[in-house]
C-alpha positions as CSV (number, residue, x, y, z in Angstrom):
1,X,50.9,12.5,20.1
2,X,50.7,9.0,21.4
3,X,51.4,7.7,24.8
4,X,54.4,5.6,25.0
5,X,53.3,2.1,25.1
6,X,50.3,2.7,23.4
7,X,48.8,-0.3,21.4
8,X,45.6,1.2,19.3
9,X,44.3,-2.4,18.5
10,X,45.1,-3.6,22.2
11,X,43.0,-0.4,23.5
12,X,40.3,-1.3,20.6
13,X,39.6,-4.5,21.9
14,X,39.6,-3.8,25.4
15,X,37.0,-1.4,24.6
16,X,34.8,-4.0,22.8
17,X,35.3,-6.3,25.8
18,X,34.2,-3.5,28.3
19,X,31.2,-1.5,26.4
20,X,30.2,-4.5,23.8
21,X,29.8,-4.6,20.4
22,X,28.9,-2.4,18.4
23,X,30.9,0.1,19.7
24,X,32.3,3.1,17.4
25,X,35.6,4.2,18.9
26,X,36.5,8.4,17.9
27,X,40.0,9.2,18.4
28,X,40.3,13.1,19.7
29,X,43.6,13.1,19.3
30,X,43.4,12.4,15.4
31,X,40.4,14.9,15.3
32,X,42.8,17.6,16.6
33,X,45.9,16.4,13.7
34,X,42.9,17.1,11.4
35,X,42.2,20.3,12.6
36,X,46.0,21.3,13.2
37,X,46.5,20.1,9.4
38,X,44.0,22.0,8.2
39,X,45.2,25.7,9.9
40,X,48.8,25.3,8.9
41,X,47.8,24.5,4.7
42,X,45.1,26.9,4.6
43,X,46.3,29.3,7.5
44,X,43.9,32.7,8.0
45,X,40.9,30.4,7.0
46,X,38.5,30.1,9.5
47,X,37.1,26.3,10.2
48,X,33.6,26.4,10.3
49,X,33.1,22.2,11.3
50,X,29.9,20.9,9.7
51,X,28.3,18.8,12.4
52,X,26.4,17.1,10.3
53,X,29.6,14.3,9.7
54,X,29.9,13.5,13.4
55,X,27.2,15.4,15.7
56,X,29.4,13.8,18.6
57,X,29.2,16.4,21.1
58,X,32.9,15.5,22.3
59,X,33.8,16.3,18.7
60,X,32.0,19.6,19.4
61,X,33.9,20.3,22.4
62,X,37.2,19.3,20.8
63,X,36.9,21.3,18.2
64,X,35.9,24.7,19.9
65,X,38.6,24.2,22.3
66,X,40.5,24.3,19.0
67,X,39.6,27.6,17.5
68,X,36.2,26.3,15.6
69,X,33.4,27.5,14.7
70,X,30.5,25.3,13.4
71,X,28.0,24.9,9.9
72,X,24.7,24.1,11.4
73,X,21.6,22.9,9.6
74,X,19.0,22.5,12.0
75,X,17.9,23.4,14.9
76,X,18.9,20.4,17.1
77,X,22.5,21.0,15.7
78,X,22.4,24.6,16.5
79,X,21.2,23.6,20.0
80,X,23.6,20.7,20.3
81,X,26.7,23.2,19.7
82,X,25.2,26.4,21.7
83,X,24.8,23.9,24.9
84,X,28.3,22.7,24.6
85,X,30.1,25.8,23.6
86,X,28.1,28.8,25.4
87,X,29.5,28.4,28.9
88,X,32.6,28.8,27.5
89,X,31.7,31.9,25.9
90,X,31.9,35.6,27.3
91,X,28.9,36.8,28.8
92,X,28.4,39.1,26.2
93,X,28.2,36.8,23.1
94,X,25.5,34.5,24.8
95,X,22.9,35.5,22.3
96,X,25.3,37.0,19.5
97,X,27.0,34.3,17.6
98,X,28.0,35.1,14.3
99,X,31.1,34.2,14.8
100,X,30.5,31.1,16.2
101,X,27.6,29.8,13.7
102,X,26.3,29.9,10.0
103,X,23.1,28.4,9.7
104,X,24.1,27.0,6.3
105,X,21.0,25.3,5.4
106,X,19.6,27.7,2.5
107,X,15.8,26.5,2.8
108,X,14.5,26.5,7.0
109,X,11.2,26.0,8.7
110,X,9.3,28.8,9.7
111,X,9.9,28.0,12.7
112,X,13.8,27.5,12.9
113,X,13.5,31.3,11.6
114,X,11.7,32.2,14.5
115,X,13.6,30.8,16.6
116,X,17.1,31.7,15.5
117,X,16.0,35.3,15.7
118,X,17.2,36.0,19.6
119,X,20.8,35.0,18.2
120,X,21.4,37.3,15.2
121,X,22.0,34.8,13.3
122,X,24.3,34.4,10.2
123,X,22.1,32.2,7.5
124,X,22.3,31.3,4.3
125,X,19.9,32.2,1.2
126,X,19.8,30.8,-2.1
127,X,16.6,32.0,-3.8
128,X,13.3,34.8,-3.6
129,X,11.3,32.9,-1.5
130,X,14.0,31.8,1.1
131,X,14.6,36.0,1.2
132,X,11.0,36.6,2.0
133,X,10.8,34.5,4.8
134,X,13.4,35.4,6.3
135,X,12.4,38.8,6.3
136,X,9.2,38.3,8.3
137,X,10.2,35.5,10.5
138,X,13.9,36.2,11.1
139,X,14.7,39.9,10.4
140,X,17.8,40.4,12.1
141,X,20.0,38.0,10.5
142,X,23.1,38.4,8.1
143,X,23.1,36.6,4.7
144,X,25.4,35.1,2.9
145,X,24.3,34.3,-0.6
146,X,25.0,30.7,-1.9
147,X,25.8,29.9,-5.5
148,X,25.3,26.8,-7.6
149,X,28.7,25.8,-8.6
150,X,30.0,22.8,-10.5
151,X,30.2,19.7,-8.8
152,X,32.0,17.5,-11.5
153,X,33.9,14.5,-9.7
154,X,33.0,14.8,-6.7
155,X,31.0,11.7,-4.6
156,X,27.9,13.8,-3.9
157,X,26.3,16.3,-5.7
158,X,24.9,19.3,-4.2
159,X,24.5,21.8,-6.8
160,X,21.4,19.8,-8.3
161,X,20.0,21.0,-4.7
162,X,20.8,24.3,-3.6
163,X,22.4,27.3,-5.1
164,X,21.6,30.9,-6.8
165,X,22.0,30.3,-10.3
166,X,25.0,32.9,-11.9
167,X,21.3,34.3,-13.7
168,X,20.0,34.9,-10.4
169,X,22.4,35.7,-8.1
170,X,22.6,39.6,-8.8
171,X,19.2,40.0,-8.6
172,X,18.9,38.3,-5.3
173,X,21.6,40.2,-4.0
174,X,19.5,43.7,-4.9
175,X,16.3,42.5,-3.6
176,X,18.1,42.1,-0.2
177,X,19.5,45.1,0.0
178,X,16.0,46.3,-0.5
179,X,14.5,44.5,2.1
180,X,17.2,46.4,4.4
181,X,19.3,43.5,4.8
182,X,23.2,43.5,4.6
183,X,24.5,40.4,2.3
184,X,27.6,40.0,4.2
185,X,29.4,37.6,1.7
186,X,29.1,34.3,-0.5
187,X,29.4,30.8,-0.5
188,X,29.6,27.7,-2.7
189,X,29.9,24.0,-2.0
190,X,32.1,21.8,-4.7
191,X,30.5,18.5,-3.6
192,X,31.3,16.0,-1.1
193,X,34.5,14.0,-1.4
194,X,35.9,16.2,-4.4
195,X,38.7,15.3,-6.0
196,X,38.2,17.9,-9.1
197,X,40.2,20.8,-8.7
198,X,38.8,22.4,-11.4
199,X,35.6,23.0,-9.2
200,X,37.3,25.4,-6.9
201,X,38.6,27.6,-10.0
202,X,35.1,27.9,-11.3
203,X,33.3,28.6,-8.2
204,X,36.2,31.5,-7.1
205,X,36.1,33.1,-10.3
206,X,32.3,33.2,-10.3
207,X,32.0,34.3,-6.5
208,X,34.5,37.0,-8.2
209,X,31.9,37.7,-11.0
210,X,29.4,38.1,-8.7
211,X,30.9,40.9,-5.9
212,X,32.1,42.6,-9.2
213,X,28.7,42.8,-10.3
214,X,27.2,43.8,-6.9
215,X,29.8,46.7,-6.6
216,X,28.7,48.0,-10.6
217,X,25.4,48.1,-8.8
218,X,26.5,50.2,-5.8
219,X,26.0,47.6,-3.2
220,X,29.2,47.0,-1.1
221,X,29.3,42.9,0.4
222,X,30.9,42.6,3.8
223,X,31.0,41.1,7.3
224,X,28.9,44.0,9.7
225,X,31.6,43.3,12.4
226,X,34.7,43.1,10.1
227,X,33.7,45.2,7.3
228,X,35.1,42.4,4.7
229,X,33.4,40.1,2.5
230,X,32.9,36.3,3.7
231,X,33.6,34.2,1.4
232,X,32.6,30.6,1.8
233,X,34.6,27.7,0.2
234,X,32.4,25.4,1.9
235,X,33.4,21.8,2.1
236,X,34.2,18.6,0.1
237,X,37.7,18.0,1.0
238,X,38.9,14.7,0.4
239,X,39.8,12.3,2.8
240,X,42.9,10.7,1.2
241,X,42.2,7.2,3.4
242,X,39.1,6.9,1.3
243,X,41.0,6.0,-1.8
244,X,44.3,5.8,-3.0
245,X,44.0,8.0,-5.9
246,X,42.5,10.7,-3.4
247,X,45.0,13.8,-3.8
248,X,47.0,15.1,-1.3
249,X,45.3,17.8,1.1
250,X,48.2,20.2,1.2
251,X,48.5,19.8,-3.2
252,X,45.1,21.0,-2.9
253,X,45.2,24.1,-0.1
254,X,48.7,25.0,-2.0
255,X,46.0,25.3,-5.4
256,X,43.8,26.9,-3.5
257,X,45.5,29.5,-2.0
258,X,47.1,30.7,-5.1
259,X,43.8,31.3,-6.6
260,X,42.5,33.1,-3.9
261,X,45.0,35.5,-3.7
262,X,45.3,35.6,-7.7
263,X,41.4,35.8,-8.1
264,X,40.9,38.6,-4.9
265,X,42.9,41.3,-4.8
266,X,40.8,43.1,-1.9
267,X,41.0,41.4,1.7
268,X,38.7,38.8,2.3
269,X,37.5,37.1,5.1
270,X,37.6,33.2,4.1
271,X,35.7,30.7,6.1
272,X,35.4,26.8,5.4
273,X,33.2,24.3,6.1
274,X,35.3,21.1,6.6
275,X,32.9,17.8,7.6
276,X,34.7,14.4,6.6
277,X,38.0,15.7,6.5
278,X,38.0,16.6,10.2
279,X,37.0,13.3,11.6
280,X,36.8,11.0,9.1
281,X,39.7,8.8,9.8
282,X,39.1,9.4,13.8
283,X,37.1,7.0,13.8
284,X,36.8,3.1,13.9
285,X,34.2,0.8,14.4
286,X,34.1,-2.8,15.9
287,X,31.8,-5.7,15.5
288,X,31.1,-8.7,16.3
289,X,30.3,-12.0,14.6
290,X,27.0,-12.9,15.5
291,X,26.3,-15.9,13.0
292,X,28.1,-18.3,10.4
293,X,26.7,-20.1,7.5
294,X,27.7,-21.9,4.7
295,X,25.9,-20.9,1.7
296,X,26.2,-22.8,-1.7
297,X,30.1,-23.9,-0.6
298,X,30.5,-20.4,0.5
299,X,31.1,-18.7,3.8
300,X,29.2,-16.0,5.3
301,X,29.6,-14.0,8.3
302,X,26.9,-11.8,10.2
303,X,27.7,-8.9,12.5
304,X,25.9,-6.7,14.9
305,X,25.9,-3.7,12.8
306,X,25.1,-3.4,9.1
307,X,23.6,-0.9,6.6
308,X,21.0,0.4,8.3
309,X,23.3,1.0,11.1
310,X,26.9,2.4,11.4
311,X,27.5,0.9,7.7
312,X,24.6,3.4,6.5
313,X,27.9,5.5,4.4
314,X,28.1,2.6,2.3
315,X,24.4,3.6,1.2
316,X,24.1,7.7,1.7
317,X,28.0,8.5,1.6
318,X,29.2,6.2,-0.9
319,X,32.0,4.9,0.7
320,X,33.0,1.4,1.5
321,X,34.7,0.2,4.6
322,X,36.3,-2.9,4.9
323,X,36.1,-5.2,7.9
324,X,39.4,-6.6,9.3
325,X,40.3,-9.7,11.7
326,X,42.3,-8.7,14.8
327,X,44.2,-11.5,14.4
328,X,46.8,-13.1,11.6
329,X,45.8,-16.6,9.5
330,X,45.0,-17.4,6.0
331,X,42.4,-15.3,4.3
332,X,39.3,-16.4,2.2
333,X,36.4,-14.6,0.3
334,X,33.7,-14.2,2.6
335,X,30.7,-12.4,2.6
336,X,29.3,-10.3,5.3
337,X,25.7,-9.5,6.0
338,X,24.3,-7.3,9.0
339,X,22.1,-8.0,11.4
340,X,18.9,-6.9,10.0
341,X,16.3,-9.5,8.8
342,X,16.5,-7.6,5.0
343,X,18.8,-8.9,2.7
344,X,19.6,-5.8,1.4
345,X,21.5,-5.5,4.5
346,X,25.2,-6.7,3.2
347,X,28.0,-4.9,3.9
348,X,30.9,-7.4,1.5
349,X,29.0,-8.7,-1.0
350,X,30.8,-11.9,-2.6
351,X,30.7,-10.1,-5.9
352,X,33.0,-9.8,-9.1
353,X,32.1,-6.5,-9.2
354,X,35.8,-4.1,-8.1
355,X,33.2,-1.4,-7.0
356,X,31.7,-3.6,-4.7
357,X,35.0,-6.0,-3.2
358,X,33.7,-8.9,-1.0
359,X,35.4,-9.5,2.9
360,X,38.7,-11.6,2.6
361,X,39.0,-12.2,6.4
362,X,41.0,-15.6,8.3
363,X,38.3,-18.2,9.3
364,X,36.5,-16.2,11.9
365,X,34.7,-18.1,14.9
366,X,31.5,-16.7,16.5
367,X,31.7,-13.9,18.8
368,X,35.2,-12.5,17.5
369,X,35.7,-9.2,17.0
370,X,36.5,-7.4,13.5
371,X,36.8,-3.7,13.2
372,X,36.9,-1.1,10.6
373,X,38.4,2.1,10.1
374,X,38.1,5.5,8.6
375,X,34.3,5.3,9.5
376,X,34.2,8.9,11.9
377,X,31.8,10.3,9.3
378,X,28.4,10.2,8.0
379,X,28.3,6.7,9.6
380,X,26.5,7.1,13.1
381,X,25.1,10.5,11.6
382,X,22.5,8.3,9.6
383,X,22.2,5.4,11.5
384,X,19.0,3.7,12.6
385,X,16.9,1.4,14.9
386,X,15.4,-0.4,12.2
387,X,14.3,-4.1,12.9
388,X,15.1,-2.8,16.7
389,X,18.7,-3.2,16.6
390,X,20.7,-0.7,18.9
391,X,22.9,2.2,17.3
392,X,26.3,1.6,18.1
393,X,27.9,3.1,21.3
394,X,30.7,5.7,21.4
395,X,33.1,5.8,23.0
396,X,36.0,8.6,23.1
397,X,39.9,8.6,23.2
398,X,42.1,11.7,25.1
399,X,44.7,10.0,24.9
């Protein structure tokens, strides 16, 4: 909840007056509505945040203190959440984490294997080779199996990367039970930014197919600490400031739950893997314009950040973010380009193209401020130095 008297665009500029520009702003506060929204639509679901949308390690904090647990996929992540969480942690659980981590990455370095072995980890698998390796460089993990699952709608698609196909899964499950592991459950991902419902029915009823199958063959799934089968809904929920035709989060937990408990009839443990929708719209970035030009009777702004910076989700996340004036006055079509010497580097094009909308800002002088919002994730996760320009700074509200 707010402070009385709080003024979020007064704060946001006294923050770009203090730290400079840019400077990307992540509410905590919003980060725990996220979270808190999340629990009470899908309650008994345990959030497993996938630090690879904001690798902030205030998030981190924020988010244990929470109730979270965390989808790694490296080793600096894993690092980066063990140092922040384990001296909160019993004694006991310093070098037993399941419950704390999946490594979710289903292809990792020799090395990460060898590494992650202390910890007991819980990892994911998706085909023969993976299996092997693991074996001989990181024997005392749990698996969890991941399946290919459609991916239809959704903004990314990660099914033409990883997952067991429906062919293969069976057979991957046996030859792990060989190797004298335990497959404690499974797990699918539906694509980032999905907005197909459809997705979810498939990949349940096929997660169904498979346990079904497992148990025909005598092999039981389930959690060595619980004794129930994980299953994995991974992530993809839409963030509904994205778009306006972005469906409602509780429409689709509502869906979801029904089908789980339609789909399963034996207890389940269920764990998700929530990225975007848990600090997506916690955070909002502000520039500043460095430049103004007149090209062909049209104006052009520059800023300090661009698409090889903050903007990079324009490029890997295919969103768009749009750039507002802190101030009131008449609006024009403007383009804006970052600060990189590459004119690839445009953040509003001056386009006809409605994919691609071009700034409408007031006349903006140098060194004003604009800021954009919804921009907490997969933003300063793939930003860059290129052409030498600074990331942005962070800086975080308790408030």
């Amino acid at each position: 909840m707010e402070k009385e008297g709080y003024n979020r665009l007064e704060t946001l500029q006294k923050i770009a007056h203090q730290q400079g520009t840019p400077v990307m702003v992540i509410d905590l506060e919003q980060v725990r509505r996220n979270y808190r929204r999340f629990q009470k639509n899908l309650p008994g679901v345990q959030i497993y945040y996938a630090v690879k949308a904001n690798p902030a390690p205030e998030v981190v904090r924020t988010l244990y203190q929470m109730g979270a647990s965390f989808d790694v996929a490296s080793l600096p992540e894993f690092h980066l959440v063990r140092d922040n969480i384990k001296h909160l942690l019993p004694q006991e659980q310093q070098e037993f984490i399941w419950d704390k981590i999946i490594y979710a990455h289903p292809v990792k370095m020799i090395n990460t294997l060898h590494e992650l072995e202390p910890f007991k980890p819980l990892v994911v698998y998706d085909n023969f080779d993976e299996l092997e390796k693991i074996k001989k460089h990181c024997p005392s993990a749990g698996l969890v199996l991941r399946l290919e699952v459609p991916n239809e709608g959704s903004a990314v698609n990660l099914s033409s990367k990883f997952g067991a196909s429906q062919e293969d899964a069976l057979a991957l499950i046996v030859k792990a039970n060989e190797a004298g592991f335990t497959v404690e459950g499974l797990s699918f991902h539906v694509g980032s930014q999905c907005t197909n419902f459809t997705n979810y029915h498939q990949a349940l009823s096929l997660c169904a197919a498979v346990f079904e199958a497992a148990e025909e063959k005598g092999i039981t799934l389930g959690n060595s600490r619980t004794g129930r089968r994980i299953l994995d809904i991974g992530g993809g929920f839409p963030v509904e400031e994205y778009s306006a035709g972005a469906p409602r989060f509780e429409v689709l937990a509502e869906n979801l739950l029904k089908q789980i408990q339609a789909i399963f009839s034996e207890e389940i443990e269920v764990i998700a893997e929530p990225g975007r929708f848990l600090v997506a719209n916690a955070g909002t970035l502000i520039v500043s314009v460095i430049g103004r030009a007149f090209r062909h009777g049209k104006i052009a702004y520059y800023i300090d950040d661009g698409l090889y910076g903050t903007f990079s989700g324009q490029v890997f996340d295919h969103q768009l973010y749009t750039l507002k004036s802190f101030r009131d006055g008449p609006g024009e079509i403007c383009t804006i380009f970052g600060p990189t010497c590459d004119g690839f580097d445009t953040v509003s094009p001056n386009t006809n193209d409605p994919q691609y909308p071009p700034g409408y800002l007031p006349r903006m002088e140098l060194g004003e401020f604009l800021y954009a919002e919804n921009m907490g994730a997969y933003t300063l996760a793939s930003a860059s130095n290129f052409n030498g320009f600074p990331l942005a700074k962070v800086v975080c509200l308790n408030h």
